[in-house]
PAKOL-205719 format. One record per atom (N, C-alpha, C): residue number from 0; atom name; x negated, y, z negated. Coordinates in pm, whole numbers, plus 50000, padded with zeros to 5 digits. Example, Ala and Ser with C-alpha at 12.3 -4.5 7.8 and 13.67 -1.06 7.14 Angstrom:
NODE   num   atome       u       v       w
NODE     0       N   48681   49431   49220
NODE     0      CA   48770   49550   49220
NODE     0       C   48680   49670   49220
NODE     1       N   48715   49775   49292
NODE     1      CA   48633   49894   49286
NODE     1       C   48710   50003   49213
//
This chain:
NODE   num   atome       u       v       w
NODE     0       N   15200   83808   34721
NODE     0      CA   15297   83778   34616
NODE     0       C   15370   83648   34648
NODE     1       N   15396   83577   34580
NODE     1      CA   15483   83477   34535
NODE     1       C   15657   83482   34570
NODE     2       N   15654   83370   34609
NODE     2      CA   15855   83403   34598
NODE     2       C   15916   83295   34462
NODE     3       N   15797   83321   34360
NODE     3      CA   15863   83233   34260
NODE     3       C   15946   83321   34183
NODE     4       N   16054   83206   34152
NODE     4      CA   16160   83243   34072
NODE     4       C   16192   83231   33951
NODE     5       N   16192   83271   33803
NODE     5      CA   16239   83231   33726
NODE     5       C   16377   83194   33676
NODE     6       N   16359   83069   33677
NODE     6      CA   16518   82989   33623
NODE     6       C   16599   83072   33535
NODE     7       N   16725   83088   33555
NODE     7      CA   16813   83148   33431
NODE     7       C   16811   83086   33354
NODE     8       N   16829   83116   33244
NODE     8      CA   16883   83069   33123
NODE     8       C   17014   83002   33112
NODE     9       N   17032   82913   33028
NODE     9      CA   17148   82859   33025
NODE     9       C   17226   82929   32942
NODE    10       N   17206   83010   32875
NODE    10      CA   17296   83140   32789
NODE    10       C   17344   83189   32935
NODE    11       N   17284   83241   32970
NODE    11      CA   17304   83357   33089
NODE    11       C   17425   83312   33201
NODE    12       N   17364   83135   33239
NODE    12      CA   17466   83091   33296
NODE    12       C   17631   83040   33225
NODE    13       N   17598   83085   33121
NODE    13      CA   17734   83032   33053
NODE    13       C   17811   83183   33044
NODE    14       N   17744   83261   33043
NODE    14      CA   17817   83421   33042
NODE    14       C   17822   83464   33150
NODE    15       N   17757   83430   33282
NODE    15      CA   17817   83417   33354
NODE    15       C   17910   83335   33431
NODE    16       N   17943   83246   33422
NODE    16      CA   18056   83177   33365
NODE    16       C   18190   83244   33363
NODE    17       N   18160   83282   33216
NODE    17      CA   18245   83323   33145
NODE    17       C   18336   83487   33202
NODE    18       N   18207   83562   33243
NODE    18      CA   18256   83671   33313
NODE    18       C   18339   83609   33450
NODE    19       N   18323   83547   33518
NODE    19      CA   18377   83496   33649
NODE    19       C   18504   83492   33639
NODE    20       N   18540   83460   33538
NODE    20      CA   18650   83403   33508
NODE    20       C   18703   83538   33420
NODE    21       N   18678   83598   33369
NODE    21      CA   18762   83754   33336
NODE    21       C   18799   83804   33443
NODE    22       N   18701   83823   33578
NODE    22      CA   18753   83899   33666
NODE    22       C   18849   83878   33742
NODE    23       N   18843   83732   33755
NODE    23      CA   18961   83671   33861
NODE    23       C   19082   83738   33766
NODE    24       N   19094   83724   33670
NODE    24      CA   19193   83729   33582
NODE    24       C   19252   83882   33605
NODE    25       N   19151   83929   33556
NODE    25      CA   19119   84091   33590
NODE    25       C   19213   84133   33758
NODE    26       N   19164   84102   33827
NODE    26      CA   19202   84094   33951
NODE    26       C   19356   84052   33992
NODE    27       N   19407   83951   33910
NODE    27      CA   19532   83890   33904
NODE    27       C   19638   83992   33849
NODE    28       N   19520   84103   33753
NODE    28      CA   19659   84189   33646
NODE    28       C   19642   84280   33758
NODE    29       N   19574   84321   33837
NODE    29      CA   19564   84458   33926
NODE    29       C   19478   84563   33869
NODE    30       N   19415   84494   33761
NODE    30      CA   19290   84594   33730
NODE    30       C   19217   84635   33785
NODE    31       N   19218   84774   33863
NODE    31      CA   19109   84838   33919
NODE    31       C   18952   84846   33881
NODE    32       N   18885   84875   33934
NODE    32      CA   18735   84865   33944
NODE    32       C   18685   84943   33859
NODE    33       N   18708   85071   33842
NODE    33      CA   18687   85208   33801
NODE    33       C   18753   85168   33640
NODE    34       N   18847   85091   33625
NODE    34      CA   18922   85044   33464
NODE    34       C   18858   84998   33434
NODE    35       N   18812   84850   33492
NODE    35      CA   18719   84770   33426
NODE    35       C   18562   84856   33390
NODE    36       N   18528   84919   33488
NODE    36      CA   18385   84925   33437
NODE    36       C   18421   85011   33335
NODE    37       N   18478   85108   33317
NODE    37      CA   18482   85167   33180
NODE    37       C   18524   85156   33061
NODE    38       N   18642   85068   33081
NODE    38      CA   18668   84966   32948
NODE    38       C   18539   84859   32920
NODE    39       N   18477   84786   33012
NODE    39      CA   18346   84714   32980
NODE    39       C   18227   84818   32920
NODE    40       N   18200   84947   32995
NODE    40      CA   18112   85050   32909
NODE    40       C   18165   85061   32765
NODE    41       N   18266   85106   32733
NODE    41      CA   18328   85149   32621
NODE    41       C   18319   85044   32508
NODE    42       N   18363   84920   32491
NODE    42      CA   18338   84812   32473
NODE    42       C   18156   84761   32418
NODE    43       N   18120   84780   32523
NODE    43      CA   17962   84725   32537
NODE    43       C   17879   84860   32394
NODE    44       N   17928   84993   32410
NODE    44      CA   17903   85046   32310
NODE    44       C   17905   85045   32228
NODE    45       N   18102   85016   32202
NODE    45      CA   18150   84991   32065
NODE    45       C   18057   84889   31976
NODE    46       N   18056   84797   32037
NODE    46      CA   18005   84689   31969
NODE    46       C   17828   84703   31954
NODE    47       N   17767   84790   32045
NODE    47      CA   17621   84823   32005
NODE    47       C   17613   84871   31892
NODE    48       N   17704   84935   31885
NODE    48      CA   17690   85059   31761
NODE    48       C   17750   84968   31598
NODE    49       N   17831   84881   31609
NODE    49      CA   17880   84784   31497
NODE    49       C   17716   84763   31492
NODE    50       N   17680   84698   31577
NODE    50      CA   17526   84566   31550
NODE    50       C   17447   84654   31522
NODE    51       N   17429   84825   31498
NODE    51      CA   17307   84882   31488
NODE    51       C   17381   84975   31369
NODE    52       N   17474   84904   31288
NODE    52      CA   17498   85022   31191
NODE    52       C   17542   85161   31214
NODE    53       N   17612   85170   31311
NODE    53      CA   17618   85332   31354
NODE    53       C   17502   85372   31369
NODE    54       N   17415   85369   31429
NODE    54      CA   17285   85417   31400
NODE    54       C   17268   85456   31571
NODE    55       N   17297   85560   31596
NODE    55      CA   17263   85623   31740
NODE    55       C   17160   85588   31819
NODE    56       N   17037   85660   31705
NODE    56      CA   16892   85647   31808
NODE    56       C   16875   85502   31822
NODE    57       N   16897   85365   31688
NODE    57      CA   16855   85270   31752
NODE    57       C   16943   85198   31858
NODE    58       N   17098   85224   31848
NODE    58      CA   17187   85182   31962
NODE    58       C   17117   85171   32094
NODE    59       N   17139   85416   32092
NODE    59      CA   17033   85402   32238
NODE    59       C   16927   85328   32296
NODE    60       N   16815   85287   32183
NODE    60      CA   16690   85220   32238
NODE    60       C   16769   85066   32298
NODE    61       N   16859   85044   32210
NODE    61      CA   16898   84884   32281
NODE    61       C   16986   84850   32355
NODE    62       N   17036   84966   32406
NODE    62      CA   17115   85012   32527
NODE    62       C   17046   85028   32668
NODE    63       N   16932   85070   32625
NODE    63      CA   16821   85146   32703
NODE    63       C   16847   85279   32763
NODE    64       N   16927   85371   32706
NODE    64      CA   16954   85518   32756
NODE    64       C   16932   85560   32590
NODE    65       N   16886   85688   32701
NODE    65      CA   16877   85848   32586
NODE    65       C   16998   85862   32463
NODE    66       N   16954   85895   32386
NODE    66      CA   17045   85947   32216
NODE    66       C   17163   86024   32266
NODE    67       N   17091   86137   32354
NODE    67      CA   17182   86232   32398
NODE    67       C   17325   86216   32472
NODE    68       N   17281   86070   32566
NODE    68      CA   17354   86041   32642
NODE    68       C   17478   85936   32606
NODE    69       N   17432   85895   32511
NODE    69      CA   17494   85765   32407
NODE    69       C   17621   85891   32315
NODE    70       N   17583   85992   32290
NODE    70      CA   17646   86101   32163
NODE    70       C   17746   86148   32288
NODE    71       N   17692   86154   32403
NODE    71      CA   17808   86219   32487
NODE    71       C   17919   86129   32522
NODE    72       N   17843   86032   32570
NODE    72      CA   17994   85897   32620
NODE    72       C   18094   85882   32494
NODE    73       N   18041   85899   32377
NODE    73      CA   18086   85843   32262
NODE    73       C   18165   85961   32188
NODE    74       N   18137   86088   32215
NODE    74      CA   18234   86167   32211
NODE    74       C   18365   86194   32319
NODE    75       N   18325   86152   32440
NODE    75      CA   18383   86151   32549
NODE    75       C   18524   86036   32509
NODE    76       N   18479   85903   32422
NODE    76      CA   18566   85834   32461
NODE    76       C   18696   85869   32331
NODE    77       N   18598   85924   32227
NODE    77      CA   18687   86025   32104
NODE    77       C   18823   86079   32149
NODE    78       N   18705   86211   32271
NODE    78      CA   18846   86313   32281
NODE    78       C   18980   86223   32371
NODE    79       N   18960   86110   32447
NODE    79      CA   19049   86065   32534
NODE    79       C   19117   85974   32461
NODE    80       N   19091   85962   32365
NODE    80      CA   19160   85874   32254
NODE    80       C   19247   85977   32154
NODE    81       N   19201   86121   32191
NODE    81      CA   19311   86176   32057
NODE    81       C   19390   86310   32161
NODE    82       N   19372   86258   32324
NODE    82      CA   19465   86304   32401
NODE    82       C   19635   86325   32288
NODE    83       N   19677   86451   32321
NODE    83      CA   19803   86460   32270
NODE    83       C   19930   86399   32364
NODE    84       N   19998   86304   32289
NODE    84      CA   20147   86252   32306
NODE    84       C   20210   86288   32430
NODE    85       N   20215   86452   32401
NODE    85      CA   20291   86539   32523
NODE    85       C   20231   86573   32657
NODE    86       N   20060   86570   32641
NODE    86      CA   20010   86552   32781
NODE    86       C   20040   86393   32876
NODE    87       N   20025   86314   32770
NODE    87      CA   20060   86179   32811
NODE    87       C   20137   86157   32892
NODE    88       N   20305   86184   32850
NODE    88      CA   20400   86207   32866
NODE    88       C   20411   86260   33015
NODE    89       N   20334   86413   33045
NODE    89      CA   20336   86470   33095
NODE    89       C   20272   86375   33294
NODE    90       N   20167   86339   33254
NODE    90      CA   20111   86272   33301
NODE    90       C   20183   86118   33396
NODE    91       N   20220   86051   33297
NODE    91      CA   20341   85944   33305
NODE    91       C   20453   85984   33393
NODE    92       N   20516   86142   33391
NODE    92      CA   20635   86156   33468
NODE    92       C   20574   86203   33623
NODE    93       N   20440   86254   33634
NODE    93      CA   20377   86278   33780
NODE    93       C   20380   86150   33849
NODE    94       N   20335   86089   33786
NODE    94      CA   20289   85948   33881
NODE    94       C   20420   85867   33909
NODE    95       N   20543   85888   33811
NODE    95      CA   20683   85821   33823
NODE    95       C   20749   85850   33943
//
């Protein structure tokens, strides 16, 4: 085998780039690791699912994960979004 390499793209290098520079930023607010990647999952969905019409099965294929698994994150991020007020609350005065 070969140790040839294919050149990036200059898209690729401009988004990466571009990410470099979120994280520092990222890093500056005290955004944890575990925040970011799941606000970036959450995100990366949202917007699959705009570009595919709501359309699950084709999201998944251009996601590259299972239907099943796409319906779960995506309910997952539902219920944590319609968390009630008073658990919140609740939550907020532990960590105070």
């Amino acid at each position: 085998m070969s140790d040839f390499h294919y050149p990036l793209s200059t898209k690729f290098m401009q988004i990466k780039t571009q990410m470099e520079a979120l994280i520092e930023e990222m890093l500056k607010g005290q955004i944890l690791l575990n925040e970011a990647i799941t606000e970036f999952e959450k995100l990366y969905i949202q917007k699959a699912l705009q570009i595919n019409n709501e359309h699950f099965s084709n999201t998944a294929n251009a996601l590259g994960i299972h239907r099943n698994t796409l319906s779960k994150r995506v309910a997952g991020y539902q219920s944590a979004s319609k968390t009630p007020k008073r658990l919140l609350q609740k939550r907020s005065r532990k960590t105070a």
